[in-house]
C-alpha positions in Angstrom: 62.3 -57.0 -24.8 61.0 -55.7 -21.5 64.7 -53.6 -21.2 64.3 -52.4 -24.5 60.8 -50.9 -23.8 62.1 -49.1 -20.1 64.8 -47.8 -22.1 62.2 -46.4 -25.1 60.2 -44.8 -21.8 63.4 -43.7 -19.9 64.4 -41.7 -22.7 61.0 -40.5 -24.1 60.9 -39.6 -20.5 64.0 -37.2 -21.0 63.5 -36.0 -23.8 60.2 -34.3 -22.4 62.1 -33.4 -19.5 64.4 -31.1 -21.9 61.3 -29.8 -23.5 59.9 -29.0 -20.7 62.9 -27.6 -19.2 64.1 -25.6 -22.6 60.6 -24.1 -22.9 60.5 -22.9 -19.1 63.5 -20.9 -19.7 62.7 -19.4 -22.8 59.0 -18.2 -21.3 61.1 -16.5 -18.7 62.7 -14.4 -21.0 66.6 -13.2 -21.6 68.4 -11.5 -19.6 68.9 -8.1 -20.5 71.9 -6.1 -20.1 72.1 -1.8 -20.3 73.9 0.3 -19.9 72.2 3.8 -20.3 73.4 7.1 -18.7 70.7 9.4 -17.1 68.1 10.6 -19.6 64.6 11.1 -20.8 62.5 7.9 -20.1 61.1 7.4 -23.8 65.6 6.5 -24.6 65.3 4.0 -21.9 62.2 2.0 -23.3 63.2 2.3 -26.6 66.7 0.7 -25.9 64.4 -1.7 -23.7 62.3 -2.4 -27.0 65.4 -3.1 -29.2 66.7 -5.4 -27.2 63.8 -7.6 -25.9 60.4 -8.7 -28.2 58.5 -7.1 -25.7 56.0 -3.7 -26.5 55.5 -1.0 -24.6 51.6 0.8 -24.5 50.8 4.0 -22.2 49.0 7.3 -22.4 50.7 9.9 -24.1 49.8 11.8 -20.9 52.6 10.5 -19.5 55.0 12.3 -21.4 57.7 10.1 -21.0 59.7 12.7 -23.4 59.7 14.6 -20.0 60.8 11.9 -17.1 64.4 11.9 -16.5 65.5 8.9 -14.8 68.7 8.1 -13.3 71.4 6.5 -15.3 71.0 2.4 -15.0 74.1 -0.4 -15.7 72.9 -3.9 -14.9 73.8 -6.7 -16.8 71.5 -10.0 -16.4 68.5 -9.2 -15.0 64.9 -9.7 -16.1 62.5 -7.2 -17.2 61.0 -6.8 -14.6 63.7 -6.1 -12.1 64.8 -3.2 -14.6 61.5 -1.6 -14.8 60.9 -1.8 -11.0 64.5 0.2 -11.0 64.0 2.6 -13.7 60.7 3.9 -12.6 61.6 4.0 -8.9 62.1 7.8 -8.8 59.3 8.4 -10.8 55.5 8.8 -10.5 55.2 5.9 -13.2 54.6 2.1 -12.2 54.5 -1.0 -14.4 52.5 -4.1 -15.1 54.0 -7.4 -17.4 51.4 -9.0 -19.3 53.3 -11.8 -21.3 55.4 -9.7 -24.1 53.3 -6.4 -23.1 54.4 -4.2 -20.7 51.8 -1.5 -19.4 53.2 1.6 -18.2 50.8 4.1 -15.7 50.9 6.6 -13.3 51.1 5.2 -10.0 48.8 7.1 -8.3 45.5 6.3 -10.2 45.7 3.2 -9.6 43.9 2.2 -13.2 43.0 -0.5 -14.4 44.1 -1.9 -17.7 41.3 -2.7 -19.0 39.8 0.3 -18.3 42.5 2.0 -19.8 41.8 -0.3 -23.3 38.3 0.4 -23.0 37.1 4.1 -23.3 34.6 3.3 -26.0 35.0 -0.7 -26.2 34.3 -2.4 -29.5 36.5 -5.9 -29.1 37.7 -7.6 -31.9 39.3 -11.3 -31.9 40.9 -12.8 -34.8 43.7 -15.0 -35.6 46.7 -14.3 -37.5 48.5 -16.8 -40.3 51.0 -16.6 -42.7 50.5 -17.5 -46.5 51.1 -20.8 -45.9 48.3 -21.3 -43.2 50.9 -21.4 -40.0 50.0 -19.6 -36.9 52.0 -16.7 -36.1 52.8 -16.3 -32.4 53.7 -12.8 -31.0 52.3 -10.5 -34.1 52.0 -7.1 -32.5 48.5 -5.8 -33.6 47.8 -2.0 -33.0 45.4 0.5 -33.1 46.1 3.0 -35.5 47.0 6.3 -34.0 46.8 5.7 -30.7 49.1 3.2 -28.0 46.5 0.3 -27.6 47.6 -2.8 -28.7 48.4 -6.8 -28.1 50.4 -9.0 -29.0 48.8 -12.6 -30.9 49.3 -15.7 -28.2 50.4 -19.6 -28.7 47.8 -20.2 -30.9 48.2 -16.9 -33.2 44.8 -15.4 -31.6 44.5 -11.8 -30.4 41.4 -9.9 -28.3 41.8 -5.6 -28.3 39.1 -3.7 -27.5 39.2 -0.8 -29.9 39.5 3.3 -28.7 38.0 4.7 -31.4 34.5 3.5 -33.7 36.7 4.0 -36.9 39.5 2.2 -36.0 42.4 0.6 -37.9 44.8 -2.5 -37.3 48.2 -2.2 -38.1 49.8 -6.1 -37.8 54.2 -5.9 -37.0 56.3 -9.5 -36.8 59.8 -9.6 -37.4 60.4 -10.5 -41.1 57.2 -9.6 -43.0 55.9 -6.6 -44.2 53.6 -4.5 -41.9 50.2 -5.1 -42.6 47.5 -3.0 -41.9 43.7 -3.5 -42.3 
């Protein structure tokens, strides 16, 4: 009886070790392989976009239908390591929060919330589906402009709106865009 009982725990125990282990590697994300020649900016995130879940949110004064970067072929590497590359020539930096990547001029130095924030209402909610499920990683936007979010483990969102008037628009892969 006493075996039996060690070998309950021994593989209970290793079972959570694969858990564990299986949701480590998916929170660090894919790895990404492109192959873009040089170009406008605005082709490389959007070939960025296509092939991760993450979004993308900057000020249209950075005119990233303007940048050229240099061509970039790298096969395996993380997010990060590609934006760090891309924008190396440029005068735009980058900042990952979870599935969000902010992208900013480098030499203001802003900070994102300040950036979020020009007039500030903030609005929390939590998304579900008919059913009553959470929905993790729903991409909630503010209608005509580039401030967003992206809903977390427990389907709950925080944006501080732009604009007094403001609109949500609410993307996930497989429904229909909702917008409120």
């Amino acid at each position: 009886m006493k075996h039996e009982k060690r070998r309950v725990g021994c593989r209970l125990r290793l079972v959570l070790l694969f858990i564990i282990s299986a949701f480590t590697l998916f929170a660090q994300g894919k790895p990404i392989t492109l192959n873009i020649p040089g170009g406008r900016l605005k082709d490389v995130i959007e070939e960025l976009r296509e092939q991760t879940n993450y979004q993308f949110f900057y000020e249209d004064d950075l005119d990233l239908d303007r940048t050229i970067v240099k061509g970039i072929n790298v096969k395996g590497m993380d997010i990060n390591q590609i934006l760090t590359r891309v924008l190396a020539n440029t005068n735009i930096t980058h900042k990952v929060d979870g599935k969000v990547i902010y992208l900013m001029r480098r030499n203001e130095q802003k900070n994102i919330a300040d950036t979020q924030q020009k007039e500030g209402r903030r609005v929390t909610g939590r998304v579900f589906d008919k059913n009553g499920e959470l929905l993790i990683g729903v991409n909630v936007l503010e209608v005509g402009t580039t401030n967003g979010t992206v809903t977390d483990i427990n389907g709950v969102f925080n944006l501080s709106l732009t604009k007094s008037d403001s609109h949500l628009k609410f993307t996930y892969i497989g429904f229909k865009e909702k917008e409120v």
